[in-house]
N, C-alpha and C positions, 0 to 999 in steps of 0.2 A: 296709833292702833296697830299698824301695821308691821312698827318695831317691835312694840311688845311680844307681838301671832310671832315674833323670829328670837325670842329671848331665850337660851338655854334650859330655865326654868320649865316655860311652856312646853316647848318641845319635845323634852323628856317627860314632862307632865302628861301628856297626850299620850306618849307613847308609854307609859305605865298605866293608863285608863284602857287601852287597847289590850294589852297585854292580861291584863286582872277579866276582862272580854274574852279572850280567846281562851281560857280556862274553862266558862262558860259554853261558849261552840264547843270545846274538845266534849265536855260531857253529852255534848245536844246530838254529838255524833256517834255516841256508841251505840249499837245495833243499827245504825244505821251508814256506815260506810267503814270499811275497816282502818286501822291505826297505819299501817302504809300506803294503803291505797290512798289514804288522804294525805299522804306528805311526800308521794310523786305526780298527785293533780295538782295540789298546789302550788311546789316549786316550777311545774311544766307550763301550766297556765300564765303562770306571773313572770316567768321568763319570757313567753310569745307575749304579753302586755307589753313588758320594758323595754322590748327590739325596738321596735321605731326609734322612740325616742334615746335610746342608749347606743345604738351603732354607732350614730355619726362622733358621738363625743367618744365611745370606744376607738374607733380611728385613730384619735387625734393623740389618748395616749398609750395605745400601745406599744410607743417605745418603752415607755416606764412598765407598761404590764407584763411585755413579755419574757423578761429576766425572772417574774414573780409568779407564773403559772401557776406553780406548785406549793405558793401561798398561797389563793387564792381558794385554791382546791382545799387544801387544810380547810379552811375558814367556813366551805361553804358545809364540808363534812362535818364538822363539828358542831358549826352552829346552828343551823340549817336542819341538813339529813338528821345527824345523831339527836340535835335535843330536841326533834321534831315529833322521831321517829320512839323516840322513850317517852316524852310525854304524851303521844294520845296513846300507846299502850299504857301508861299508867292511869290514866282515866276510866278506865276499865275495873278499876280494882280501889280508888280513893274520890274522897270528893273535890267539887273544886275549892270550896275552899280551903282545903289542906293543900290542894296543887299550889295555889298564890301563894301562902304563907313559908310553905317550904322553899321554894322560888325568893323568897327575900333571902336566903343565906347566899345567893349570889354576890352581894357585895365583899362579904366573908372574904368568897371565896378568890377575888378580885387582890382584895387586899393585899393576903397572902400571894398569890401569884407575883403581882408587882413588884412585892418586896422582894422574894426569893428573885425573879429572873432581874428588875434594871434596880433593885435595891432601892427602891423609891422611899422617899419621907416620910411618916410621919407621926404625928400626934399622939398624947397621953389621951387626948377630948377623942379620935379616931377609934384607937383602941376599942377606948369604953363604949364607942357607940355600937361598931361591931359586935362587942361581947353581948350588948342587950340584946341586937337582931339576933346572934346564932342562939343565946336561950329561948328568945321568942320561936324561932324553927323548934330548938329539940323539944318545948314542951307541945308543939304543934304534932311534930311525930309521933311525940309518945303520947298521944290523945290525952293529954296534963298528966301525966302521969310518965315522971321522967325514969323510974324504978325498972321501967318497961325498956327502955334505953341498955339498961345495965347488961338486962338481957338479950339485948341484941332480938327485941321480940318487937319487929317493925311492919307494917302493914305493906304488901308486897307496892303497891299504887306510892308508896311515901320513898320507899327505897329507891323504887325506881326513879321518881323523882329527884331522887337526893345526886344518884350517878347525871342525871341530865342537867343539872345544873354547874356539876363540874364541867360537862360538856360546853356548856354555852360561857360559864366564866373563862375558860381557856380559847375561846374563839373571842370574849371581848379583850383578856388581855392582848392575844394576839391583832386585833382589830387597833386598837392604841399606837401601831408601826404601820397601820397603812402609807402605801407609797402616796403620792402628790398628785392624786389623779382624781375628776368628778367624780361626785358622789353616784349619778345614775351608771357610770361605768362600773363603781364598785358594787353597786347592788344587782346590774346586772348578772357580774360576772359571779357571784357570791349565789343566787339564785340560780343559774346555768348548771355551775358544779353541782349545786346541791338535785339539782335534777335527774343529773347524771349519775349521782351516787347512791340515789332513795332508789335507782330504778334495778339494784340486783336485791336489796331488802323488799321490794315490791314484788319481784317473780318468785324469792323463799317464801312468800307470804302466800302468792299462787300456789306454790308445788307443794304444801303443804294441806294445801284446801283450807287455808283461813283469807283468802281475800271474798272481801264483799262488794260488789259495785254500789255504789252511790242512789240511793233513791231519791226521791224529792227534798227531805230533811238535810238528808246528806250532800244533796249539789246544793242546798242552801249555804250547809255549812262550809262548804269547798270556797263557793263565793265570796263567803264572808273573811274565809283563811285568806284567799289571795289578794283580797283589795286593801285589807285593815292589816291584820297581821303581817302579813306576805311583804307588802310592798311600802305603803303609808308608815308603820312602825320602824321597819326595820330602817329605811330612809333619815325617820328622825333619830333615831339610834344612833345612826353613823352620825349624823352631823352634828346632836351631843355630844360623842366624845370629842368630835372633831374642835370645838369650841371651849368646851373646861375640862378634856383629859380624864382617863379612863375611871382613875378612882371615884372623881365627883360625879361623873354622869351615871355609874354605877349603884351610886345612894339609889337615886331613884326609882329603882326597882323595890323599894323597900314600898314603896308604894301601890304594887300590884296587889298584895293581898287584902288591903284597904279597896279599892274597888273591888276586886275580884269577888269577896268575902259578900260587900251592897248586893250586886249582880245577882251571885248564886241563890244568897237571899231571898231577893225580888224576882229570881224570874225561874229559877228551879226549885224553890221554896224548901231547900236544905238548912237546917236544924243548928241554930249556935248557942252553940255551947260555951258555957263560961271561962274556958279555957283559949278560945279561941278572942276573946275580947281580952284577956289577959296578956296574948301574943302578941295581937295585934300593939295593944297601950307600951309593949316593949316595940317593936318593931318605929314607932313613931319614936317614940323616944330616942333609939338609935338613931335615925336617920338625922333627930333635929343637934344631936349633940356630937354627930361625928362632922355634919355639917359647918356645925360651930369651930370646927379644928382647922377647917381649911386652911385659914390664913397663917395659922402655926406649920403646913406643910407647905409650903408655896412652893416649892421645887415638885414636889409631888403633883400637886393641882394641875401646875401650866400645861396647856394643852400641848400637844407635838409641837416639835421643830418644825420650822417651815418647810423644810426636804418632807414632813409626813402628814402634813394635815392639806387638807382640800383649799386651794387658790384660785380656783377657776370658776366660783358663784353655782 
């Protein structure tokens, strides 16, 4: 039982049940805490959670981390701050269910990266699976209606969305070269930066007069950001890729808009539309046939070199 709860499968499974969740909270927070104010309580919080237990093992490898500061910092900006800080502003303006479903062009976007920057392998079956999820996104966008595409006539909540998921795909390809250090050190320190960096979009957000403090829905949802999204998800994240390597652990996200989609459903009682079951039947689709490719990219697949992936349990 206990091997299975540690299978790469689950892992990333959870952590796209989490994910299609936190689309969910972002919409449960609007009017009631604002879009930065909530993505430097939650990185601030979840960094004071992870000290205890992340110092002592931070110690041990800070030789290895401190040649890579300024990775680290990338990483947390990107992944972190920026696609934190673009998705609950875009919740503001779309639903969650469009959030998840746009959010599966992340593998896309993975893809693409891989190949361009370490020229990674693969697949004719890859390809294809890709190409189903990004039509599953563009007809998502274009509220089925792809004509609307043409014209660059995108709903501002979708747009935004779309920049934050290059956001986050460029922090997992980068994430795919982490150095050989614990995973609670990398989450720490990937959380610390991003604390650090939400906290000048949080006083523009003051000085403008759009920060809102947190009422009781909104410290619900703070809670909710830090303990699941925040720290739980992103944990199993890392050590998905850490295990089958950036491209396969990527599919996974194809998976958020399938929970995501349930959620919104059942607990914000938003409206699906026959478009949106069509995305989705592409989105599955892709995932199960680009899945199917692995074995024809096996250079691609293997997880990092032992110099990059986590040794220390």
């Amino acid at each position: 039982m206990l091997q299975t709860l540690r299978h790469p499968y689950v892992l990333l499974g959870l952590t796209a049940f989490i994910w299609g969740a936190n689309s969910v909270a972002g919409k449960l927070a609007v009017g009631h805490v604002s879009p930065m104010m909530l993505t430097v309580l939650r990185w601030a919080i979840a960094s004071a959670l992870l000290a205890p237990f992340a110092l002592p093992v931070l110690r041990r490898d800070w030789p290895l981390v401190r040649p890579r500061l300024g990775y680290f910092v990338m990483l947390g900006l990107l992944g972190f701050t920026g696609f934190n800080s673009l998705f609950y502003v875009a919740m503001n303006y779309t639903s969650a269910i469009h959030s998840t479903i746009v959010q599966s062009s992340m593998p896309l976007v993975v893809f693409v990266g891989m190949f361009l920057v370490f020229r990674a392998k693969v697949t004719g079956l890859q390809v294809a699976g890709f190409s189903l999820t990004l039509l599953g996104v563009l007809l998502t966008a274009g509220h089925g209606d792809l004509t609307t595409l043409a014209a660059l006539d995108l709903n501002h909540g979708d747009a935004l969305m779309l920049v934050a998921v290059l956001f986050f795909g460029a922090y997992t390809i980068m994430l795919s070269r982490k150095p050989a250090i614990h995973w609670l050190s990398s989450i720490f320190l990937i959380s610390l930066t991003a604390t650090l960096t939400s906290l000048p979009v949080a006083i523009g957000e003051w000085v403008i007069g759009a920060q809102r403090w947190p009422d009781a829905q909104g410290w619900g949802v703070v809670a909710f950001s830090v303990l699941l999204p925040s720290i739980l998800s992103q944990s199993l994240y890392i050590k998905g890729i850490e295990m089958i390597g950036a491209n396969r652990a990527n599919l996974f996200v194809n998976l958020v808009p399938i929970f995501g989609t349930i959620l919104a459903v059942a607990i914000l009682g938003e409206p699906l539309f026959t478009y949106h079951v069509v995305a989705l039947a592409l989105v599955l689709g892709g995932i199960t046939i680009a899945e199917r490719g692995k074995q024809r990219a096996r250079v691609a697949d293997q997880p990092a070199t032992p110099v990059e992936v986590e040794t220390r349990g």
